[in-house]
Residue frames relative to the residue before (quaternion, step in Angstrom):
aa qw qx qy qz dx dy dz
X 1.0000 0.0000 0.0000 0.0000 0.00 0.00 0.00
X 0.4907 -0.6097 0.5478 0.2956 3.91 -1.19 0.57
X 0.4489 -0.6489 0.5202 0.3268 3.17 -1.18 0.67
X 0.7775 -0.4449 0.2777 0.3471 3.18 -0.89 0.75
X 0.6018 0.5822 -0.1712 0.5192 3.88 1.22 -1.41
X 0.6771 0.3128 -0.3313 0.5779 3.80 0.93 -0.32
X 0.6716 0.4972 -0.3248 0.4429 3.77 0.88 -0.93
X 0.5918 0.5316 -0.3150 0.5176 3.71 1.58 0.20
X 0.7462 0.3760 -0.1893 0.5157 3.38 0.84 -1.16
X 0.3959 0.6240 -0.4297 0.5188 3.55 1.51 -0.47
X 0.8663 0.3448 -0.1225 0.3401 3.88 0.25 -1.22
X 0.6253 0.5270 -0.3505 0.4565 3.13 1.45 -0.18
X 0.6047 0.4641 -0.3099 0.5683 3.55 1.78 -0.70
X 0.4581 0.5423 -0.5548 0.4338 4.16 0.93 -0.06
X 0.7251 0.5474 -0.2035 0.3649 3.33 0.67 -1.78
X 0.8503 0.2045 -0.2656 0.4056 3.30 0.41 -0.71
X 0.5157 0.6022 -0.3651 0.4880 3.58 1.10 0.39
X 0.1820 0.8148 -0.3856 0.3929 3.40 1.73 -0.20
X 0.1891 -0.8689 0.4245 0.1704 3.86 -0.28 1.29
X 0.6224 -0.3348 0.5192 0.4806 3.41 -1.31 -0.06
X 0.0500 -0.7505 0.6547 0.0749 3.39 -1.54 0.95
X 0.8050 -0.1079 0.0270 0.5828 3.48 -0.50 1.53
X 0.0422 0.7633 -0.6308 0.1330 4.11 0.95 1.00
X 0.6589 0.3837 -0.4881 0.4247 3.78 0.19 -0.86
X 0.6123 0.4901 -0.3821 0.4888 4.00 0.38 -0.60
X 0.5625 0.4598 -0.5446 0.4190 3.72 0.15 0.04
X 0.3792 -0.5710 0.7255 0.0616 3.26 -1.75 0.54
X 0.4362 -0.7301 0.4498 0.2727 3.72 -0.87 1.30
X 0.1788 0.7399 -0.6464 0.0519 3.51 -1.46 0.46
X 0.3912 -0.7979 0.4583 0.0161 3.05 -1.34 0.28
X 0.2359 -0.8574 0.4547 0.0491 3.52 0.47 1.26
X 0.1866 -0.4679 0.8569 0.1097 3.88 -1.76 1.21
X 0.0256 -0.7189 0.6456 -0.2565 2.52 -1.91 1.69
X 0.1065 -0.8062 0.5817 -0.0164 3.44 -0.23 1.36
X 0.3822 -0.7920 0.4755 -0.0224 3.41 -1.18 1.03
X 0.3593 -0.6550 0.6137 0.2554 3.47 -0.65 0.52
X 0.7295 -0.5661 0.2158 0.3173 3.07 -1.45 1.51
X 0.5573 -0.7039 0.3653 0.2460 3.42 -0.62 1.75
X 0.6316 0.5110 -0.4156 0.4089 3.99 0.85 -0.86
X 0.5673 0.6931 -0.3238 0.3048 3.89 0.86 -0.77
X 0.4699 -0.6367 0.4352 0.4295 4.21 -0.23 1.27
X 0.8173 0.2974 -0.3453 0.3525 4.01 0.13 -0.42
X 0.3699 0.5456 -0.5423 0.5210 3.77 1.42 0.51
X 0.7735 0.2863 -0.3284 0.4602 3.87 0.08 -1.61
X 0.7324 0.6119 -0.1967 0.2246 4.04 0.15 -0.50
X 0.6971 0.1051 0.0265 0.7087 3.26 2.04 -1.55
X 0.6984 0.4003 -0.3293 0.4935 4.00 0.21 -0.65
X 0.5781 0.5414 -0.3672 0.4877 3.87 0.73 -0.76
X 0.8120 0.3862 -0.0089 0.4376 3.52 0.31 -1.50
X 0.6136 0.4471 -0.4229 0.4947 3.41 1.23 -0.02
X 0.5345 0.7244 -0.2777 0.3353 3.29 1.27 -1.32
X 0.7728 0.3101 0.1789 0.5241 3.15 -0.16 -2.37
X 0.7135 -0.0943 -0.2591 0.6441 4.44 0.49 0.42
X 0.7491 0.3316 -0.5455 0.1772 3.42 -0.55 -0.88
X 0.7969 0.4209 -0.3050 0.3077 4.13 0.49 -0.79
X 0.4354 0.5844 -0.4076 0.5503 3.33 1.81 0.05
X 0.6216 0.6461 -0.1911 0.3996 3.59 0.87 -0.72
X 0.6623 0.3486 -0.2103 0.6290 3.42 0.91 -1.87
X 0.6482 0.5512 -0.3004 0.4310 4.16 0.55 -0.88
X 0.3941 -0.5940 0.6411 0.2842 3.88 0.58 0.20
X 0.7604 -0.3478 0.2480 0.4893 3.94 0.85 0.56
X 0.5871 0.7323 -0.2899 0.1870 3.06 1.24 -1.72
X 0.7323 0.2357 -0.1309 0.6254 3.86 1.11 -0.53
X 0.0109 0.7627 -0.6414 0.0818 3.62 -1.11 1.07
X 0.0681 -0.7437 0.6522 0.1302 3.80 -1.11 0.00
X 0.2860 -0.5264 0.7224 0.3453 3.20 -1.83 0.03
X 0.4212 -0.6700 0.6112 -0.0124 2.86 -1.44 0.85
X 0.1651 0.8203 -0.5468 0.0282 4.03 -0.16 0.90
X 0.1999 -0.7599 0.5494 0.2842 3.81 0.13 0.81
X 0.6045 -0.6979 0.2328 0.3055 3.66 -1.19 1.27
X 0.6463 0.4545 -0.4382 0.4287 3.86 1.02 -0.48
X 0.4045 0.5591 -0.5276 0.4953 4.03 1.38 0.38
X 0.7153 0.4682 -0.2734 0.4408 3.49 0.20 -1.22
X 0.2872 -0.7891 0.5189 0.1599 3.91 1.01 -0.61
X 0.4968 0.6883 -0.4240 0.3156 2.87 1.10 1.37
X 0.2890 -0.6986 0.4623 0.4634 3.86 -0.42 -0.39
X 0.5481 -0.5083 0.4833 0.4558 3.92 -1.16 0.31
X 0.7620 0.4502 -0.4078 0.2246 3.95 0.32 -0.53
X 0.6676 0.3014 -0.4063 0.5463 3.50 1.32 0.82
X 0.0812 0.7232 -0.6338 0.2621 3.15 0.66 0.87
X 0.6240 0.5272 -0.3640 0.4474 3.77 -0.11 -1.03
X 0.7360 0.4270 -0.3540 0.3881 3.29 0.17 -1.90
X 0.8369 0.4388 -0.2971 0.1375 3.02 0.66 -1.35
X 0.4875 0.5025 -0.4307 0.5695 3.62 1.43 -0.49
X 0.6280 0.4166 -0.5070 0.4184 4.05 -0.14 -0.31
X 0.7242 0.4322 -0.2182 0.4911 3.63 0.78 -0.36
X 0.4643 -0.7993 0.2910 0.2469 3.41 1.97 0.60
X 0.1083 0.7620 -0.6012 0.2150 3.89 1.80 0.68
X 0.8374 0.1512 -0.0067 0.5252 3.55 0.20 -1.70
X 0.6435 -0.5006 0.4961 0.2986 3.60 -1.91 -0.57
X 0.7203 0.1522 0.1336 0.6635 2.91 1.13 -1.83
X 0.3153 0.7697 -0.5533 -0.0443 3.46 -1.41 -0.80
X 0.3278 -0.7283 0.5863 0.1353 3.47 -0.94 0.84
X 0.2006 0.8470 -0.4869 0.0724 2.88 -0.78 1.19
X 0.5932 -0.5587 0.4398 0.3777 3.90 -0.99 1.00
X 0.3209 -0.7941 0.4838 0.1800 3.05 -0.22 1.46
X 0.5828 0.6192 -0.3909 0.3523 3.64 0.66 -1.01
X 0.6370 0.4386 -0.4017 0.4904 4.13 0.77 -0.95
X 0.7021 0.4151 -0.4765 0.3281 3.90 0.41 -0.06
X 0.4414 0.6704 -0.5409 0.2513 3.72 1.17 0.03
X 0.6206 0.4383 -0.5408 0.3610 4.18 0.55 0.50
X 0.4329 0.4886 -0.5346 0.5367 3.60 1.45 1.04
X 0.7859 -0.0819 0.1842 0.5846 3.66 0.48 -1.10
X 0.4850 -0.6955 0.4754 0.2346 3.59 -0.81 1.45
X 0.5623 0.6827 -0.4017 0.2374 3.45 1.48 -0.85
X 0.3840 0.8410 -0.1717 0.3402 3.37 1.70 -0.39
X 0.6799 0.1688 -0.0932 0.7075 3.38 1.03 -1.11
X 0.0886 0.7127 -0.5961 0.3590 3.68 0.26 1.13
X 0.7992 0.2251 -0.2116 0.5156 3.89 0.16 -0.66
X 0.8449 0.2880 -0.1926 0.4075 3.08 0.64 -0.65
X 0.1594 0.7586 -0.6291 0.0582 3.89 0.91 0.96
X 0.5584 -0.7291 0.2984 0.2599 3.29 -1.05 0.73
X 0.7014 0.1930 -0.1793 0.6623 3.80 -0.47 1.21
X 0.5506 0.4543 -0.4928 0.4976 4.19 0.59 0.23
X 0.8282 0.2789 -0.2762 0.4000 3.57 0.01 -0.38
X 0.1996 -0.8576 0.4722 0.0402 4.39 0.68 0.41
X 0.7331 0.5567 0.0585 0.3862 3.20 1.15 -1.69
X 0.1749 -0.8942 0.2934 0.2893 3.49 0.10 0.68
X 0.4910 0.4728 -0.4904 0.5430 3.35 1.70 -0.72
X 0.4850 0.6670 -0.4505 0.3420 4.11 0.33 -1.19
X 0.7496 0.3433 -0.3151 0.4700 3.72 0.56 -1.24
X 0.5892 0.5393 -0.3977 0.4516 3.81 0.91 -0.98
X 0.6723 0.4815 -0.3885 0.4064 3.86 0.82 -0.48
X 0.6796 0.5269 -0.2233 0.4590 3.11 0.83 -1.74
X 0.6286 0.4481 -0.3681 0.5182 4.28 0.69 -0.58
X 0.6342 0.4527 -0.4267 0.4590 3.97 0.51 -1.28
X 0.6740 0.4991 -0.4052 0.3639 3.74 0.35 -1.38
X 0.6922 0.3966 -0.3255 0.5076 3.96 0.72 -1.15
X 0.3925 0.7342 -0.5108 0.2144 4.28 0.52 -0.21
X 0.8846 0.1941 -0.2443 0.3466 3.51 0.63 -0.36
X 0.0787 0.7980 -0.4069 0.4376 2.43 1.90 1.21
X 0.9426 0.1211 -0.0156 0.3107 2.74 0.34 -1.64
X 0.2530 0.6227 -0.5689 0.4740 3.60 2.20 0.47
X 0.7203 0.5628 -0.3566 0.1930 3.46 0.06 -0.96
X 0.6879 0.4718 -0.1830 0.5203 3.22 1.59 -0.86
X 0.7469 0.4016 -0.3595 0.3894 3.01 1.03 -0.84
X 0.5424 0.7629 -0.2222 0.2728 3.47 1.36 -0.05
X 0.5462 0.6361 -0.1403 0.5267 2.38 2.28 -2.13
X 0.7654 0.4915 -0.0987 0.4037 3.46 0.47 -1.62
X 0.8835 0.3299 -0.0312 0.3310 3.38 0.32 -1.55
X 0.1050 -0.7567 0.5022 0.4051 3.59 1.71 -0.87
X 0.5708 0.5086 -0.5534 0.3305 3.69 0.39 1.02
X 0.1928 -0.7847 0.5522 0.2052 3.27 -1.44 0.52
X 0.5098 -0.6440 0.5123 0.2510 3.10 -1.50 1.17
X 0.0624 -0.7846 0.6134 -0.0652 3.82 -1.24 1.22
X 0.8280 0.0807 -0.1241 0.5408 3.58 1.06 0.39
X 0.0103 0.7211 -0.6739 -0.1607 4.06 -1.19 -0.16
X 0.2313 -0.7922 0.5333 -0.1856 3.05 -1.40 0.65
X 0.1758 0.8961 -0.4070 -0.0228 3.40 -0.11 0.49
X 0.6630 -0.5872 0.3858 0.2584 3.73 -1.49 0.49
X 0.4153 -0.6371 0.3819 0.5251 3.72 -0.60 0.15
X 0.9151 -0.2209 0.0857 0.3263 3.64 -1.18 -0.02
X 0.1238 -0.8487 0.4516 0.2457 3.24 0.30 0.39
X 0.0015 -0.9142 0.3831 -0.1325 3.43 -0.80 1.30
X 0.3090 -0.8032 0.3763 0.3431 3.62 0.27 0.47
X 0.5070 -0.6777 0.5325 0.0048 3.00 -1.49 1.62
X 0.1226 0.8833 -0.4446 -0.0842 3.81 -0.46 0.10
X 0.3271 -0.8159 0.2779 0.3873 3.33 -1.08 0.34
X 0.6138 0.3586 -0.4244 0.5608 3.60 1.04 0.80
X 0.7021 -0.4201 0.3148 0.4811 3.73 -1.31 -0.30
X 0.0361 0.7873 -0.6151 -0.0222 3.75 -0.84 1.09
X 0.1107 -0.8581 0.4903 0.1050 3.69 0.09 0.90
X 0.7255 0.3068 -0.0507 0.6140 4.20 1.16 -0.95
X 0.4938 -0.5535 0.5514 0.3818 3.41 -1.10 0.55
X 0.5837 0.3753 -0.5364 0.4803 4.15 0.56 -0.16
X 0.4488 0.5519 -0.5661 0.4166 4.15 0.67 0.41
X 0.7749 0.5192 -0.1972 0.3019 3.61 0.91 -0.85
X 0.3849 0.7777 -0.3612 0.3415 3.23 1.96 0.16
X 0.8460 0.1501 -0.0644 0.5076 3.32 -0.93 0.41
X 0.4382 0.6426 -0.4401 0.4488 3.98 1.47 0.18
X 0.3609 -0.5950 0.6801 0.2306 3.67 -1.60 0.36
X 0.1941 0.8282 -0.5249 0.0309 2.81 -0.61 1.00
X 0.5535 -0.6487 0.3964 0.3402 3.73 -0.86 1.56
X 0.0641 0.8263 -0.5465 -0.1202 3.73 -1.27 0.56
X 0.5044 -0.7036 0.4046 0.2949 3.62 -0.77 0.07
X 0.7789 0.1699 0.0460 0.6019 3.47 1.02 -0.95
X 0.6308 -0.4278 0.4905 0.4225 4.13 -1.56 0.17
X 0.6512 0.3578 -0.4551 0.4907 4.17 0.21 -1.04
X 0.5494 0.5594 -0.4711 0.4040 4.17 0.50 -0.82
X 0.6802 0.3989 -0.2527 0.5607 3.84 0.58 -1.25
X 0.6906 0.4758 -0.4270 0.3382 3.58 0.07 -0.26
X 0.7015 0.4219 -0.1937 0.5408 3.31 0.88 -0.79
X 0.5713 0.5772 -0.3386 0.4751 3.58 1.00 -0.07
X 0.4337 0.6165 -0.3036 0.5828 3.30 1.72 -1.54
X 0.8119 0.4054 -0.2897 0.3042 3.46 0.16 -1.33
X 0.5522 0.6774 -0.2850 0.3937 3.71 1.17 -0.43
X 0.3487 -0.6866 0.4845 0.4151 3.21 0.85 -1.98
X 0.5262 0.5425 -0.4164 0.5054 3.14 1.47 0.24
X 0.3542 -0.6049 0.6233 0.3467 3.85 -1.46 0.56
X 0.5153 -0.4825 0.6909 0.1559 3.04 -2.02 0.64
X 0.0322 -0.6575 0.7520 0.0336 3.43 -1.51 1.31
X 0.1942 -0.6161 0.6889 0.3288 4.09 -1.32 0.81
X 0.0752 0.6405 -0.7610 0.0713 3.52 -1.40 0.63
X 0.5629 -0.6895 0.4335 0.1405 3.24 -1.09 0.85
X 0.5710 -0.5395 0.3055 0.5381 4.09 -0.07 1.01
X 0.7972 0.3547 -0.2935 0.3904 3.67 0.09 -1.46
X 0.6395 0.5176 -0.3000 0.4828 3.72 0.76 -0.38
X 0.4248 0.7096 -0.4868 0.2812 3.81 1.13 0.31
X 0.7484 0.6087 -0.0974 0.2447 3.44 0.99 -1.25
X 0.4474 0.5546 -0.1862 0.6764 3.02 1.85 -0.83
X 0.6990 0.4866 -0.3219 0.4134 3.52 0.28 -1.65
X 0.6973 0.4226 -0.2658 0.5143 3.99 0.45 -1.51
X 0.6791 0.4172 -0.4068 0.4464 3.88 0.69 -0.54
X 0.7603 0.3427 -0.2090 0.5107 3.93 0.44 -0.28
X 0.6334 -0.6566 0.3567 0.2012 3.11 1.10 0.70
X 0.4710 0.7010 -0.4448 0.2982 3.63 1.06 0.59
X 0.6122 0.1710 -0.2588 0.7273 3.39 1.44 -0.41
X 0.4649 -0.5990 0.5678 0.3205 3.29 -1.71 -0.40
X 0.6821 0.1485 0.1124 0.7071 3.55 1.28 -1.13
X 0.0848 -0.7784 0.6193 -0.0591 3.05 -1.44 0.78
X 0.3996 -0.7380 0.5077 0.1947 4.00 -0.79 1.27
X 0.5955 0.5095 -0.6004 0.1593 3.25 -1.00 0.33
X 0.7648 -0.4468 0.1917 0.4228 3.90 -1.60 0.09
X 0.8197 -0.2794 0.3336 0.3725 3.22 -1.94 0.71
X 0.7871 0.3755 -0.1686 0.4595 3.68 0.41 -1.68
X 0.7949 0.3882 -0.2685 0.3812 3.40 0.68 -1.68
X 0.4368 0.5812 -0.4408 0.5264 3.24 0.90 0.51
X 0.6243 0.5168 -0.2441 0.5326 3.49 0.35 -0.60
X 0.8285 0.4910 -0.1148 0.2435 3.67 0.66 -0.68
X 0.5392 0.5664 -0.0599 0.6204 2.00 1.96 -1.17
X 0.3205 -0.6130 0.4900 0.5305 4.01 1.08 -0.55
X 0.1152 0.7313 -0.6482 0.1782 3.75 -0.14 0.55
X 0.6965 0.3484 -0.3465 0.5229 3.50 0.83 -0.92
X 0.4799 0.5429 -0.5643 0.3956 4.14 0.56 -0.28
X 0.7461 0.3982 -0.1205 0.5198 3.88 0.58 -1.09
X 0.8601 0.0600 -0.2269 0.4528 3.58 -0.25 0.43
X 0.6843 -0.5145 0.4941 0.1511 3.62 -1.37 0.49
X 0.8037 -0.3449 0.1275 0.4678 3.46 0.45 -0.90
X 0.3441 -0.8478 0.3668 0.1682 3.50 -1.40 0.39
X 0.5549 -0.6029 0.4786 0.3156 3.53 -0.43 1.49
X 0.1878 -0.6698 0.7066 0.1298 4.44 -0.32 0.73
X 0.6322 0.4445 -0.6133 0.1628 3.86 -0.45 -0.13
X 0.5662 -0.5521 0.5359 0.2956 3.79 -1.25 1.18
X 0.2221 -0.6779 0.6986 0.0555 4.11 -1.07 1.26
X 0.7768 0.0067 0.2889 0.5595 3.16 0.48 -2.14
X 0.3316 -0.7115 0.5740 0.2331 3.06 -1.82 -0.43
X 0.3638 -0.7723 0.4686 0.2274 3.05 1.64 0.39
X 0.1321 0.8123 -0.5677 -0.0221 3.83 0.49 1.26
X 0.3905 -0.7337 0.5245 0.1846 3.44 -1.38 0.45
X 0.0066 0.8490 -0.5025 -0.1632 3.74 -0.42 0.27
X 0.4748 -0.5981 0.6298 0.1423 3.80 -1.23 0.82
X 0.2883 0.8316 -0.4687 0.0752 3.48 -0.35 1.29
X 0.1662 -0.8031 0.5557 0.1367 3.88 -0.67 -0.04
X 0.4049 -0.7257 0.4902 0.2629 3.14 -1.10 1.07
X 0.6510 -0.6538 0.3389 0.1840 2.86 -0.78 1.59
X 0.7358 0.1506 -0.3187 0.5783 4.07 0.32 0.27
X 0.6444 0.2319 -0.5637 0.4618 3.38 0.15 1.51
X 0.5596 0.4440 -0.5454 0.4385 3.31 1.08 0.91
X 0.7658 0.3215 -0.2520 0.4967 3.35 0.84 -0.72
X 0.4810 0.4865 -0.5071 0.5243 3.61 1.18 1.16
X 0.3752 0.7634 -0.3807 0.3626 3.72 1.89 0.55
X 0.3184 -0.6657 0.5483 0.3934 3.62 -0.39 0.10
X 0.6167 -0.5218 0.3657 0.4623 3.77 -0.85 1.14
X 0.5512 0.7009 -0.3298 0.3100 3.44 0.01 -0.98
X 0.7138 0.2310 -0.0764 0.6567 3.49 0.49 -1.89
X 0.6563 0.3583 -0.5734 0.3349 3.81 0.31 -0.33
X 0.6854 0.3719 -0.5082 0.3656 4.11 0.71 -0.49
X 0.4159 0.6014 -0.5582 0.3921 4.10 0.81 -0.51
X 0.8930 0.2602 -0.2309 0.2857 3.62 0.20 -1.22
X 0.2519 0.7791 -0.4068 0.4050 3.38 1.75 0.78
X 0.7345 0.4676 -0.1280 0.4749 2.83 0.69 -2.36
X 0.7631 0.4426 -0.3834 0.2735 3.47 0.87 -1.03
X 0.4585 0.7471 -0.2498 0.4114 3.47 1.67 -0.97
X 0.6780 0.5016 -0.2632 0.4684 3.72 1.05 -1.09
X 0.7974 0.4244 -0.2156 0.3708 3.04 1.27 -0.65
X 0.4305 0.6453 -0.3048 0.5527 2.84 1.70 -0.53
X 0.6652 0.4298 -0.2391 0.5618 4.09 0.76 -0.99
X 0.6597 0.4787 -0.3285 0.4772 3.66 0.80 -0.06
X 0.5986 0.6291 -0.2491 0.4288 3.54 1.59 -1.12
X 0.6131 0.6510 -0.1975 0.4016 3.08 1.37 -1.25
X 0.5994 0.4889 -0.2672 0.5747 3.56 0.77 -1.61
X 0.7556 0.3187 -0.3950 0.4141 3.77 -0.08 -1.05
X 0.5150 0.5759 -0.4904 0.4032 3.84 0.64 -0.49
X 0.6647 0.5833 -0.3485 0.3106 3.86 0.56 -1.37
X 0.6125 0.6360 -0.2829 0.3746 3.11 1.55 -1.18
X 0.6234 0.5542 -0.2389 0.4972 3.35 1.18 -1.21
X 0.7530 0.5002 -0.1708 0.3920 3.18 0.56 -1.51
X 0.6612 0.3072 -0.3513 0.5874 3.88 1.21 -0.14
X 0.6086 0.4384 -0.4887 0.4456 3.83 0.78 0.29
X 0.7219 0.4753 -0.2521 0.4351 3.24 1.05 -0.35
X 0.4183 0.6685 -0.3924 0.4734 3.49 1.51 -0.12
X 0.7962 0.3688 -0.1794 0.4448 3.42 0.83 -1.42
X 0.3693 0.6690 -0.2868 0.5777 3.61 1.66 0.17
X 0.8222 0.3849 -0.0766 0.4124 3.68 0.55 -1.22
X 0.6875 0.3406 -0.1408 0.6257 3.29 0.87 -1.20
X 0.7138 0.1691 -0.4332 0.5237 4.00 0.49 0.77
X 0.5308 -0.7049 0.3594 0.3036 3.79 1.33 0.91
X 0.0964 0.7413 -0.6127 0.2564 3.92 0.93 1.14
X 0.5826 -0.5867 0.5081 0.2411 2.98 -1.68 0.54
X 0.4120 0.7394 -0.3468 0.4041 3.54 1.37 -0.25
X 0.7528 0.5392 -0.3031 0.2252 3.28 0.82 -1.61
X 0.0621 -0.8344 0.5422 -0.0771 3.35 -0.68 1.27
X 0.5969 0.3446 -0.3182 0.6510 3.84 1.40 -0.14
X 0.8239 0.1908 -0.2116 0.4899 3.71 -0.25 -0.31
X 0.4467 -0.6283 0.5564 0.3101 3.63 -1.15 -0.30
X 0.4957 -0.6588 0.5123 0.2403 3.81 -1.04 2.14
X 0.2886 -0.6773 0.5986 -0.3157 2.83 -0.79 2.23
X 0.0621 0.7494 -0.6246 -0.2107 3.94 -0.92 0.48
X 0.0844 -0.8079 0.5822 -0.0358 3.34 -0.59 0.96
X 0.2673 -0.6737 0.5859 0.3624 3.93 -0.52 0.13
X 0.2154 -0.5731 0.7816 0.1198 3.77 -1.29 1.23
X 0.1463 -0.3853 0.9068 0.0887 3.54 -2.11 1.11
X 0.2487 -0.4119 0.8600 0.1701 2.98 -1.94 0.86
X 0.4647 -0.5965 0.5561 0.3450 3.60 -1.63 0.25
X 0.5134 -0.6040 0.4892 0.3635 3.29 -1.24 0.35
X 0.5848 -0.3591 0.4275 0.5885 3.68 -1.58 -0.42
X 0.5068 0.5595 -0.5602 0.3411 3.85 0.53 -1.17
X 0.8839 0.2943 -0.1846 0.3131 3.47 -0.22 -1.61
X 0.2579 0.7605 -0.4690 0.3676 3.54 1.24 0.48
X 0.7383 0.4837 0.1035 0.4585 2.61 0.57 -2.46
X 0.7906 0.3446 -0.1702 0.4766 3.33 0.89 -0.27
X 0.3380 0.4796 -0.4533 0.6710 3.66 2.25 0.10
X 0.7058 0.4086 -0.5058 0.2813 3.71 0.04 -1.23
X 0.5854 0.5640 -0.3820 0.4396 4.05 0.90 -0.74
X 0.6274 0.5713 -0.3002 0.4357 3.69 0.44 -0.40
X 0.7570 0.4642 -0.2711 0.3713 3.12 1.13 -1.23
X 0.5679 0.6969 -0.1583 0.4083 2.85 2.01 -0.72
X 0.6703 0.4143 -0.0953 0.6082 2.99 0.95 -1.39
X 0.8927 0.1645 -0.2460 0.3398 3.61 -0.43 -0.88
X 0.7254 0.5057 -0.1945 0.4246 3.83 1.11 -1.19
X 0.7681 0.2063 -0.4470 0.4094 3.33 0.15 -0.51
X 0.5304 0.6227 -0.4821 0.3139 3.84 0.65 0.05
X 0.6394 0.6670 -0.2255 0.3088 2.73 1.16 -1.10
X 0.7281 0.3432 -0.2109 0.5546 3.17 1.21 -1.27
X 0.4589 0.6278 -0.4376 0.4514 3.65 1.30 -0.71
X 0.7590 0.3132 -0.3181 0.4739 4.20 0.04 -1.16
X 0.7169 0.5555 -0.3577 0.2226 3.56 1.11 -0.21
X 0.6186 0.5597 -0.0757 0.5462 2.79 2.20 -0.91
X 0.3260 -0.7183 0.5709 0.2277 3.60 1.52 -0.46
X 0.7641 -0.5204 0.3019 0.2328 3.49 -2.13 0.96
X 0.4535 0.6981 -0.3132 0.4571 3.38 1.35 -0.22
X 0.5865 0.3911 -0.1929 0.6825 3.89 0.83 -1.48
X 0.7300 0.4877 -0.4133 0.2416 3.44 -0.13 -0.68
X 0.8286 0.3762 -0.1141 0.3986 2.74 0.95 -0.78
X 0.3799 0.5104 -0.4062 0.6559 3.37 1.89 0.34
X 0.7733 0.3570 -0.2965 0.4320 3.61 0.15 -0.47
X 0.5689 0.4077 -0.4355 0.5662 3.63 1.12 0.09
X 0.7303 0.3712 -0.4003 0.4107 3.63 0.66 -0.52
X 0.6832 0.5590 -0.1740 0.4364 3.66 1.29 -0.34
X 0.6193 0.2986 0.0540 0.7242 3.71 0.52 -1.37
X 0.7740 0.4430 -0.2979 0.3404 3.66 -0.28 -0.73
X 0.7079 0.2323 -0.3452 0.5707 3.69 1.12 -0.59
X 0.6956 0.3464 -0.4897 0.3954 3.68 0.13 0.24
X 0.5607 0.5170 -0.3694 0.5309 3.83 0.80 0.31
X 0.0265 0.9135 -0.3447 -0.2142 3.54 1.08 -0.95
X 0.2571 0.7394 -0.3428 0.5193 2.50 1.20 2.55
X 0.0595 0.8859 -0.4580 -0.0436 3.40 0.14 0.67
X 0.3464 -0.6690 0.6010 0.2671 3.92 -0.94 0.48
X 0.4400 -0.6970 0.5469 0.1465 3.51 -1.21 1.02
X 0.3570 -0.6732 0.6311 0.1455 3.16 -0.75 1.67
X 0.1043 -0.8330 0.5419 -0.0402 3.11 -1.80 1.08
C-alpha cells in the first residue's frame, strides 16, 4: 500500500492536471470573484490558483476572473448570500457556517465536536449538499458548485491550556453559534471577533484563546501570540464555491458543463490539499524543516486526553446539538438525521 503522502500528492496532481473539456467551444467571459480570507491554506493553495492559472489554463484563456479576497472588498461573510442574489459578485467562496444567522441549516456539517474525522466530515458534508443547493437556491438565487473544508479547527491560547477544564472561565474568540455552544458547555465565554482582528485581540489580552485551524492559524501569526494549542477537532470550518444562479444559467451550456467538470475537480483538489495541509500543520507549528505551507513556528500541541474526549462527547450532547436543533426546529432535524445523522450514527431527538 502507498503511504498516505503519495496517495495525497498523487490526487492533488490528478486534480489539477484535470483537462480542458471541449475549450475551443467555449465562448469568452470574464468572472467577479470574491474570496475567502486570502491568509487561510485553501485561499493561497486552491481559490488563488484555480482563479488566476488553473481556469485561464483549462479555457485556452477563453475564461478569466478578478479575484478580490473578502477582507480587501471590506466585507463580512454573513451577507455574502444577500450579496451575490443582488448580483454584487459572480462567484465567491464562502465559510458556509458564518451564514447560519440567515438559516441555521448552515452549520449542519460543521456542529461543533460531531464530526472528529476528516474523511467522516467529507462524507457527513457531501451527504447534507443538497440540503443546502436547495436552500441556497430556494432563498438566495445562488447555486452551490463546490465544498471544501479547513484543517481542524482548534483552540489556540495565550498561556498553556492542556484539558477542556483549562478552558473554564477563559474568553474565548469564536466564529459561529455551534462554536458558542460548546464553549457554553465548557465554562468558558465566547468572544465574535473577526479572523483579521484575532492577533492584536490575543496580544492585548482581549480574548484569551482563539478557534480557528491547526494551519490557518499558523499563517496568520497565531503562533507569534499565544503559547500553546488545545488539539481537540470542533470543526472544519467548510468553505463553499458559489454563483448566483442567473449568471450561471445566462452561461452558454457549453461553459456552464466545462465549469461543472472543472468545479468537481477543483472540490476534489481541495480535500487532497487538507491532507497535506494537516500533515503540514503538525510540521509548522513545532518549526520542522518540512514546513512548506505555513511558517516553522514553536507552539506547544495538547493532544486531548480520553477524560476530555468523553467529556467533549457530553457537551455535544448536552449543549450543541440542542442548541442548533431548538434553533433550526423539526424540519433540520430531521434532514440532518436523515443526512449527517446516518453517516455519524447519531441522531437528535425530535420533540
Amino acid at each position: 500500500m502507498k503511504p498516505m503522502k503519495h496517495l495525497v500528492l498523487g490526487a492533488l496532481m490528478a486534480a489539477s492536471l484535470a483537462g480542458p473539456l471541449a475549450a475551443q467551444e467555449l465562448k469568452k467571459d470574464h468572472f467577479k470573484v470574491v474570496g475567502i480570507a486570502s491568509t487561510i491554506p485553501v485561499a493561497i493553495h486552491d481559490e488563488k490558483p484555480f482563479w488566476t492559472e488553473t481556469l485561464p489554463q483549462h479555457s485556452g484563456g477563453k475564461l478569466t476572473a478578478d479575484l478580490t479576497p473578502i477582507e480587501q472588498m471590506g466585507l463580512d461573510d454573513q451577507s455574502m448570500l444577500r450579496l451575490m442574489k443582488m448580483g454584487v459578485m459572480d462567484f465567491a467562496g464562502i465559510d458556509i457556517t458564518k451564514l447560519a444567522g440567515d438559516d441555521p441549516r448552515f452549520e449542519a456539517c460543521d456542529l461543533a465536536g460531531t464530526l472528529p474525522d476528516v474523511d467522516q466530515a467529507r462524507q457527513a458534508c457531501s451527504a447534507y449538499k443538497e440540503v443546502l443547493r436547495e436552500r441556497m437556491i430556494k432563498n438566495w438565487g445562488t447555486e452551490l458548485l463546490a465544498i471544501g473544508a479547513s484543517t481542524p479547527q482548534v483552540v489556540w491560547c495565550r498561556g498553556n491550556v492542556a484539558s477542556l477544564a483549562d478552558l473554564k472561565g477563559k474568553k474565548v474568540r469564536v466564529f459561529n453559534n455551534t462554536l458558542r455552544d460548546f464553549m457554553s458547555g465548557v465554562g468558558a465565554t465566547s468572544v465574535s471577533i473577526a479572523f483579521s482582528e484575532v492577533v492584536p485581540a490575543l496580544n492585548n489580552g482581549v480574548v484569551d484563546c482563539a478557534v480557528t485551524g491547526t494551519l490557518s492559524g499558523n499563517t496568520a501569526g497565531w503562533a507569534e501570540v499565544t503559547g500553546s494549542v488545545f488539539m481537540l477537532p470542533l470543526g472544519w470550518s467548510f468553505n463553499a464555491v458559489a454563483v448566483n444562479k442567473k449568471r450561471w444559467e445566462a452561461l452558454p451550456e457549453e461553459t456552464r458543463h466545462f465549469l461543472t467538470a472543472e468545479f468537481a475537480a477543483y472540490e476534489d483538489k481541495m480535500w487532497a490539499t487538507l491532507h497535506v495541509s494537516i500533515e503540514q500543520a503538525a510540521l509548522c507549528n513545532t518549526a520542522a524543516a518540512d514546513c512548506r505551507f505555513g511558517k516553522p513556528e514553536k507552539v506547544t500541541l495538547n493532544m486531548p486526553s480520553e477524560a476530555d474526549l468523553e467529556q467533549a462527547r457530553k457537551v455535544v450532547a448536552d449543549y450543541v446539538l440542542p442548541g442548533w436543533a431548538k434553533r433550526c426546529g423539526t424540519a433540520c432535524i430531521t434532514d440532518w438525521n436523515n443526512h449527517i445523522g446516518k453517516v455519524t450514527g447519531v441522531s437528535i431527538a425530535l420533540k
